[in-house]
C-alpha positions as CSV (number, residue, x, y, z in Angstrom):
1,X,0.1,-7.3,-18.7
2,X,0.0,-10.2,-16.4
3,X,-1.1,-9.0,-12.4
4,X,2.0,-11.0,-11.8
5,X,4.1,-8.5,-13.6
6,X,1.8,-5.9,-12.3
7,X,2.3,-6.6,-8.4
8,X,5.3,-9.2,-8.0
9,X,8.4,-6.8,-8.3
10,X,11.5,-5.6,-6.3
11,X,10.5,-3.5,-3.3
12,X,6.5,-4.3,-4.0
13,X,5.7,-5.8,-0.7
14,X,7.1,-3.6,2.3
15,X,6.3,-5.4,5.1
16,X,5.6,-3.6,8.4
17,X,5.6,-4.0,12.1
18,X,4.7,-7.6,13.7
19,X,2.4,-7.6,16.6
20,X,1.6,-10.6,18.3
21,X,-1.5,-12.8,17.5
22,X,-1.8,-13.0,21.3
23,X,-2.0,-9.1,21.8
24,X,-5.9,-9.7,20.2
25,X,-8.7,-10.8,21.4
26,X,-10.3,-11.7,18.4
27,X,-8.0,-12.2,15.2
28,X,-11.7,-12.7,13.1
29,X,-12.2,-8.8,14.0
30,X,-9.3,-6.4,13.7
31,X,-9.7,-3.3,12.0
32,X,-7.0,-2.4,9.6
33,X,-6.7,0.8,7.1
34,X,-3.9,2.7,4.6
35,X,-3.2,5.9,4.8
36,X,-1.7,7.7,1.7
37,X,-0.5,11.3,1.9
38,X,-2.5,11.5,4.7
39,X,-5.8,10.4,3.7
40,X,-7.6,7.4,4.1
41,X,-7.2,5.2,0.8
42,X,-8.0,1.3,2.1
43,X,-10.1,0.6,5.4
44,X,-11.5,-2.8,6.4
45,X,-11.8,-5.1,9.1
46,X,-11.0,-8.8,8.9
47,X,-14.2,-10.3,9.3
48,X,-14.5,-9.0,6.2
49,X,-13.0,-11.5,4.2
50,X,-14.1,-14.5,2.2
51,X,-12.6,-16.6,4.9
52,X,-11.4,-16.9,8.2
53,X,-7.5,-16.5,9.0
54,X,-7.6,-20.5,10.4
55,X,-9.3,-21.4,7.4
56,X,-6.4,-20.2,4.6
57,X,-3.6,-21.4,6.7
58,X,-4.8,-24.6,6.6
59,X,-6.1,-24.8,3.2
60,X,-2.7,-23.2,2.1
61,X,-0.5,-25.6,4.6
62,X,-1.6,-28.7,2.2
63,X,0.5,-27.3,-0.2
64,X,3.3,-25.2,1.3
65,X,5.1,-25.9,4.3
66,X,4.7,-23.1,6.8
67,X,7.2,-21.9,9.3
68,X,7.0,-19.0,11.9
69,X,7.7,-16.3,9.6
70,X,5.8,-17.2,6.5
71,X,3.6,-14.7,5.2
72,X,1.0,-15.2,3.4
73,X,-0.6,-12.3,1.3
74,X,-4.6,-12.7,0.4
75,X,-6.7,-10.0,-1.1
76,X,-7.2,-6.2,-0.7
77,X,-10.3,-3.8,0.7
78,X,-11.1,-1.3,-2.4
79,X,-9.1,1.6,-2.8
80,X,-6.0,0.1,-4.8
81,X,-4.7,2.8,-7.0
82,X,-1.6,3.9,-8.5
83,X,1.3,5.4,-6.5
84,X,3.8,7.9,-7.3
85,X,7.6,8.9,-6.4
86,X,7.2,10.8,-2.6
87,X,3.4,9.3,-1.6
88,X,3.7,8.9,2.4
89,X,2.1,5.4,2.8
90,X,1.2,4.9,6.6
91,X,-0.6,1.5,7.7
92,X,-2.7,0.6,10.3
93,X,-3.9,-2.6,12.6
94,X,-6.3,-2.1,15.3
95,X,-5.7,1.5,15.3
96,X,-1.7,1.4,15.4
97,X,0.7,2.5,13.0
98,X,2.7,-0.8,11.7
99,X,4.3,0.9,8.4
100,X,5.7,4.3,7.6
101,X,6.9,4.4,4.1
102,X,7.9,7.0,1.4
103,X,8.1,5.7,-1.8
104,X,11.6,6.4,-3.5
């Protein structure tokens, strides 16, 4: 199975709350974590990744025109599992809730 098939299908991208870039000091270092049923599946903290936030917008704006909006989705702390009809999926950025989902 392709990980297209695998991740790229209806309803397999809620999207959550948007806080303002401006409400953080330092984008390079925001915690951010996944609840499922209530316990902590996915933590991490963005200066975690391979590269900084300035450095894929720019390398992805060569190829895609970006507008306010625009979301661009990179790659995951461990943790990924499967998920089941009724998990409780609760997200969190910099310690506040910015999803609350029950899968259907």
């Amino acid at each position: 199975m392709s990980w297209e098939r695998a991740k790229a299908f209806d309803g397999s991208a809620p999207v959550g709350k948007f806080i303002a870039k401006e409400k953080f000091a330092n984008k390079e270092h925001l915690d951010f974590s996944l609840e499922v049923n209530g316990e902590t599946k996915q933590q991490g903290n963005t200066s975690e990744m391979l590269f900084s936030i300035d450095t894929i917008i720019e390398y992805v704006s060569q190829f895609f025109t970006l507008k306010i909006g625009d979301l661009i989705f990179t790659g995951t702390p461990k943790g990924v599992g499967p998920i089941a009809i009724n998990d409780h999926f609760q997200a969190y950025l910099e310690g506040e809730q910015v999803l609350d989902l029950k899968i259907k």
